[in-house]
PLY file of the C-alpha trace (Angstrom):
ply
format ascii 1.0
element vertex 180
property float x
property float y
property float z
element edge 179
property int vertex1
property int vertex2
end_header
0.00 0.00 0.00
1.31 3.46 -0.93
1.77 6.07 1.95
-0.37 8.07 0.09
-3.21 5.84 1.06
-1.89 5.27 4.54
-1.37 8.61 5.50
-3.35 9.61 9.06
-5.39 12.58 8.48
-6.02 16.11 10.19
-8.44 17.42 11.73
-9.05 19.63 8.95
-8.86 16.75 6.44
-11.55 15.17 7.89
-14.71 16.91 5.80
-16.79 17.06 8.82
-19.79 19.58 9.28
-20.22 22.42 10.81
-22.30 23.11 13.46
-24.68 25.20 11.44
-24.74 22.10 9.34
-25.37 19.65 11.74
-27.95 21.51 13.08
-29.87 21.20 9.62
-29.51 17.96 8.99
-32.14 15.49 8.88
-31.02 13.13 12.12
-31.26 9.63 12.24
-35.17 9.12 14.39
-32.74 7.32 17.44
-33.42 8.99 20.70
-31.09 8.05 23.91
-32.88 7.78 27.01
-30.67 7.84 30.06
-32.13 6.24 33.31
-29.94 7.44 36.38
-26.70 7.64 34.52
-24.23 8.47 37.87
-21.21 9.25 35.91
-20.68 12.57 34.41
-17.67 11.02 31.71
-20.58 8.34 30.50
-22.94 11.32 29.99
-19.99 13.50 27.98
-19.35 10.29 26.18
-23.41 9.34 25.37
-23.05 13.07 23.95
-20.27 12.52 21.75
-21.33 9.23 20.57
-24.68 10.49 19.70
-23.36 13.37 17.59
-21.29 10.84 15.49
-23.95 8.90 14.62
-26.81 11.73 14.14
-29.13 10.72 16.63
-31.94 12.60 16.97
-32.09 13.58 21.06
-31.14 12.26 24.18
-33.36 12.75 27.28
-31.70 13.08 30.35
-33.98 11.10 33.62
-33.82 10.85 37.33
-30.40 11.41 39.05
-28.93 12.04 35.79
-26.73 15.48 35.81
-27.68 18.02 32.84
-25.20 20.25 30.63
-23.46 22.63 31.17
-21.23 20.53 33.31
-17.39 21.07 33.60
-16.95 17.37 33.45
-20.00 16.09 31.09
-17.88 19.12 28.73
-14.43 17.12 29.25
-15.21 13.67 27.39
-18.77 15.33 25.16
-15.94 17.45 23.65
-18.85 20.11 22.69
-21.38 17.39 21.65
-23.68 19.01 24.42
-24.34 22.25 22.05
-24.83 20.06 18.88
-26.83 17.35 19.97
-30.80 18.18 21.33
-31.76 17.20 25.04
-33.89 17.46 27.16
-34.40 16.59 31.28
-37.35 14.22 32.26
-37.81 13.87 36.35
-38.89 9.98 35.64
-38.02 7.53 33.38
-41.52 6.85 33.41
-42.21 10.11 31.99
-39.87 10.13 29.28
-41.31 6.79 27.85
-45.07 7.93 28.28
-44.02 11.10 26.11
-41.84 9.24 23.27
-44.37 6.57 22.48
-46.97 8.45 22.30
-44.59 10.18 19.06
-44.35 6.50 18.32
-40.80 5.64 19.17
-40.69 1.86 19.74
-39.14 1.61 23.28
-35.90 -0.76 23.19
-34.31 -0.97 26.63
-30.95 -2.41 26.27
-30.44 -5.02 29.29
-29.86 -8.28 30.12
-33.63 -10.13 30.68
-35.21 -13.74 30.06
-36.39 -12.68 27.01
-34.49 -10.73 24.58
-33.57 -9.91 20.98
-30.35 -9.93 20.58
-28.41 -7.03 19.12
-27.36 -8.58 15.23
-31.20 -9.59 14.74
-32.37 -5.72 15.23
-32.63 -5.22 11.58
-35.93 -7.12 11.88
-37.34 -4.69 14.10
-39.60 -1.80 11.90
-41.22 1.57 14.33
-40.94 5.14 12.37
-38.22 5.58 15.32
-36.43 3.97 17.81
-35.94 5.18 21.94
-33.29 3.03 23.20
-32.82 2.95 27.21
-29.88 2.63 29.19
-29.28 2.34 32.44
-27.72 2.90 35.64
-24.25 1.76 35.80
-25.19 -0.20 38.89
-28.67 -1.39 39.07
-29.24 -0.99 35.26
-32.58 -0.53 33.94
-35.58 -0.34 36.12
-37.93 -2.96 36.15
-41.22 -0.81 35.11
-39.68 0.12 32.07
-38.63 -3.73 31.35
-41.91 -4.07 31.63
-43.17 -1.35 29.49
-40.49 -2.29 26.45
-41.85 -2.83 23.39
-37.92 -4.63 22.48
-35.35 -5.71 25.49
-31.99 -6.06 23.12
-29.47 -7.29 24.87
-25.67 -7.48 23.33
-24.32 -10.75 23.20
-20.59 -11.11 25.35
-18.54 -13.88 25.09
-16.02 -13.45 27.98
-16.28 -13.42 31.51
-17.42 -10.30 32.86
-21.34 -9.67 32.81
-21.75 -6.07 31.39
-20.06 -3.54 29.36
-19.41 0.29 30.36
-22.66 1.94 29.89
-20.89 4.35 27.54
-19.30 1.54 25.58
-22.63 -0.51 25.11
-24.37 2.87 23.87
-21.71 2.87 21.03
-22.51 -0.47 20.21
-25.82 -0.51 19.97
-26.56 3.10 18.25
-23.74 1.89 15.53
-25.75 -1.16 15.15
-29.58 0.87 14.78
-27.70 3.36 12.49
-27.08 0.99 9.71
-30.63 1.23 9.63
-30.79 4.38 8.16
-27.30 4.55 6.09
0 1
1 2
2 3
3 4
4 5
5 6
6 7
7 8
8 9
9 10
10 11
11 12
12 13
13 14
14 15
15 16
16 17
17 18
18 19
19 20
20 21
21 22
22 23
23 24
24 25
25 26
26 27
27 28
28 29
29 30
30 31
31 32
32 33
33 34
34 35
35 36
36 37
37 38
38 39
39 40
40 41
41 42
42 43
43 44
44 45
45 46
46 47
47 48
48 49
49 50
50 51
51 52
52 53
53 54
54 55
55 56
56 57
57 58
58 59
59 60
60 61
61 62
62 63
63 64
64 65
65 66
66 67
67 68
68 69
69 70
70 71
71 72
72 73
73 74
74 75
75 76
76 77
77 78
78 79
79 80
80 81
81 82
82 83
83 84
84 85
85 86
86 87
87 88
88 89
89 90
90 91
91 92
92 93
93 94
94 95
95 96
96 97
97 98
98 99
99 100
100 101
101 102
102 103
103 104
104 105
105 106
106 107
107 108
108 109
109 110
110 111
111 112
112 113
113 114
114 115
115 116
116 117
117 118
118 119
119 120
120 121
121 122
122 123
123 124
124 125
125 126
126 127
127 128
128 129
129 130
130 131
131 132
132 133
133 134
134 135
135 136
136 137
137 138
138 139
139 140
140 141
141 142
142 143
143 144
144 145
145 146
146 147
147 148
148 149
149 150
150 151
151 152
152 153
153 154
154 155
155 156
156 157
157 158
158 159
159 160
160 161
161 162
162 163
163 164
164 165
165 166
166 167
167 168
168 169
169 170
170 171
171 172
172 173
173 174
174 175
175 176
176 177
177 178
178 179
């Protein structure tokens, strides 16, 4: 392979938008709830992640902390003034409000009964809400219950979880091939 082809880009070589641009462009109809997330790097990284793969909002619940945060700032890298959000006291409330728009509600945990993250591409809503949870207790049960999908990644070593953060990556690369 030539070093031409090989060559690390800049920053600048990189084509990305603007934030003007951004801000106009159709987004992708994924919406990031986050139930109780404790840690303020998770947040700044839910942020980023959701800016690079043009999700649509993220909506902030419970003991969650809110931008402008010195520390959400540090790992969002900015994300918090491109991507939309919005607070929610309850989780509850947040998934009364986006199904009645008609998101289909996937909680991301681990359950009895799950799909598992490569069969999503089966699943068909107009737009997808996809819940994750505290880094501790994970999801709460009443939105289990409420969840029209419970996808749940599949892991092959021997820890039980992923970083909340990490998992989000995952699974909002894996729903955005639905739209590119």
């Amino acid at each position: 392979m030539s070093a031409n082809h090989t060559k690390k880009l800049k920053l600048w070589e990189l084509n990305r938008l603007s934030e003007e641009a951004f801000a106009q462009q159709k987004k992708f109809p994924l919406v990031l709830v986050l139930d109780s997330i404790r840690s303020l790097n998770n947040i700044g990284s839910f942020f980023r992640t959701a800016d690079a793969f043009n999700a649509e909002a993220i909506y902030l619940c419970g003991i969650t902390a809110q931008p402008p945060h010195r520390d959400i700032h540090k790992t969002a890298l900015g994300a918090t003034e491109t991507v939309r959000w919005q607070y929610r006291a309850t989780l509850a409330e947040a998934l009364t409000e986006l199904k009645e728009k008609g998101y289909a509600i996937c909680v991301v945990e681990q359950a009895v009964q799950t799909t598992l993250l490569q069969d999503i591409g089966q699943l068909d809503a107009p737009g997808f809400a996809l819940v994750f949870g505290n880094e501790v207790d994970g999801v709460e049960q009443a939105a289990l219950d409420s969840a029209d999908h419970i996808i749940e990644i599949p892991q092959f070593g021997t820890k039980h979880s992923l970083n909340v953060s990490v998992c989000a990556g995952i699974v909002l690369w894996e729903f955005t091939k639905k739209y590119i």
